[in-house]
C-alpha positions as CSV (number, residue, x, y, z in Angstrom):
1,X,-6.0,22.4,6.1
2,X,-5.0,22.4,2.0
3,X,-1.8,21.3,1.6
4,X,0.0,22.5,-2.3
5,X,1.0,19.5,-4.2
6,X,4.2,20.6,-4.2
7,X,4.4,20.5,-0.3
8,X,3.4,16.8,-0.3
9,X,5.7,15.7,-2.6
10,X,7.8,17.3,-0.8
11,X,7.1,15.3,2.2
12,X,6.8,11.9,0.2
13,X,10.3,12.7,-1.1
14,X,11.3,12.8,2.8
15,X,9.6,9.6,3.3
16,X,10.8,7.8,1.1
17,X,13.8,9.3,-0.4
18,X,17.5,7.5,0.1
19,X,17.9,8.2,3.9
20,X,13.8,8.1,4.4
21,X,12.4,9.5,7.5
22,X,8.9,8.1,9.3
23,X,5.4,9.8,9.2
24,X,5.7,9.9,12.5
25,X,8.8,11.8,13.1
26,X,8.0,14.2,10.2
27,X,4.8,15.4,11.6
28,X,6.5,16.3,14.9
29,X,8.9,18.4,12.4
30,X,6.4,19.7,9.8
31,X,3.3,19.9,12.2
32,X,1.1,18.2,10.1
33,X,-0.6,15.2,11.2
34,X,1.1,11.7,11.5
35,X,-2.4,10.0,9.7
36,X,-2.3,12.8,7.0
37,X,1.5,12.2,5.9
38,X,0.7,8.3,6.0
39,X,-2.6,9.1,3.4
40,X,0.0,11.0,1.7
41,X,2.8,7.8,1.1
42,X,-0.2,5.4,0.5
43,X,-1.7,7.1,-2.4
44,X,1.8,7.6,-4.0
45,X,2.1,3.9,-3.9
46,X,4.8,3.7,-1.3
47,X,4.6,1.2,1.6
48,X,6.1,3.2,4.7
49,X,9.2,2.3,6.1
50,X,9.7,0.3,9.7
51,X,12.6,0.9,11.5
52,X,14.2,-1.5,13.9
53,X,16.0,-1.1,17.2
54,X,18.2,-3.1,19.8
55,X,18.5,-0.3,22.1
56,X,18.3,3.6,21.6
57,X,21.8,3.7,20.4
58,X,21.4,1.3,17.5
59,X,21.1,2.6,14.1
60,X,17.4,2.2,12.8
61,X,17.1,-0.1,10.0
62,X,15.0,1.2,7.4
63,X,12.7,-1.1,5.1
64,X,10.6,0.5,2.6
65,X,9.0,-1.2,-1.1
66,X,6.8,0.1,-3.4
67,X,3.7,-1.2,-3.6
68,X,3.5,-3.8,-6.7
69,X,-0.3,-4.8,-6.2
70,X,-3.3,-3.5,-6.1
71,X,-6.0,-3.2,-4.2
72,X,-8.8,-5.6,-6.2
73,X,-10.7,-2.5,-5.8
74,X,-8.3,-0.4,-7.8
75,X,-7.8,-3.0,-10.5
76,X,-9.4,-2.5,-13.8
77,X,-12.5,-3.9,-15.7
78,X,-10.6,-6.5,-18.4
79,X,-8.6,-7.7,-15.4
80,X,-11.7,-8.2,-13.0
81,X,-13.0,-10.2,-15.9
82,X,-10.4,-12.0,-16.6
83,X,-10.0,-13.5,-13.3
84,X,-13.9,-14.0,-12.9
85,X,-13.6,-16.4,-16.2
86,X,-10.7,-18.2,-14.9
87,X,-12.4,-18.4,-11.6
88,X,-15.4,-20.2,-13.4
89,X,-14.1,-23.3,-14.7
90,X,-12.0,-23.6,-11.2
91,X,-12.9,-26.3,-8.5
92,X,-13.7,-25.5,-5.0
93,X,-10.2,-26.9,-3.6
94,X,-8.5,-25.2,-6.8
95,X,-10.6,-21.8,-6.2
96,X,-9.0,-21.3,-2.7
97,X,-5.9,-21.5,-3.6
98,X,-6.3,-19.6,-7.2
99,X,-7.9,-16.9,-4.5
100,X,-4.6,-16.5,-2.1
101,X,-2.6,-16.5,-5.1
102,X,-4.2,-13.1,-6.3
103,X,-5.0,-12.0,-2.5
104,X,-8.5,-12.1,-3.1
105,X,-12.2,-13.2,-1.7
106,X,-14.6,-14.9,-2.9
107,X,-16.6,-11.9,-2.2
108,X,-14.9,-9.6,-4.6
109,X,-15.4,-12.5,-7.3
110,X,-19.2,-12.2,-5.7
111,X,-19.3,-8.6,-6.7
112,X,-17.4,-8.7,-9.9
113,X,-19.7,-11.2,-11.5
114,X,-23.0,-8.9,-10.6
């Protein structure tokens, strides 16, 4: 089904808004799949929040953050390069670590230099 933009950012808002709501509670309101509202929150770079209970009575706890980093698929050319050329003069001990610290693989280093 075609959803208007409006409508989903409609739904992000409820998401993510000040008192946010979960995909999975908003598709049983909405009827509109669970999976499809989720799509929705991840490609408006919002992480989903998780809520947290004791029992049924407690209060859910809501976390939610925006997404700060990228996928290294969705980061651009003079940054890929950039890290390839800094990846070059690294060691193999100093490459691992340089790796984590950008959450990266060696294969996407692998593909970047091709």
């Amino acid at each position: 089904m075609v959803y208007s933009d409006m409508f989903k950012r409609k739904m992000i808002q409820k998401m993510s808004g000040t008192d946010p709501i979960s995909a999975c509670a908003l598709s049983k309101q909405v009827d509109v799949p669970q999976s499809t509202l989720s799509k929705w929150l991840r490609n408006a770079g919002i992480e989903p929040f998780i809520g947290f209970s004791n029992n049924t009575y407690d209060k859910e706890v809501h976390m939610r953050h925006t997404k700060t980093a990228k996928r290294p698929e969705d980061w651009k050319t003079e940054k890929k390069l950039a890290v390839v050329l800094e990846a070059a003069s690294l060691s193999d001990e100093q490459l691992g670590a340089f790796l984590r610290s950008k959450g990266l693989h060696e294969t996407h280093l692998q593909q970047w230099r091709l």
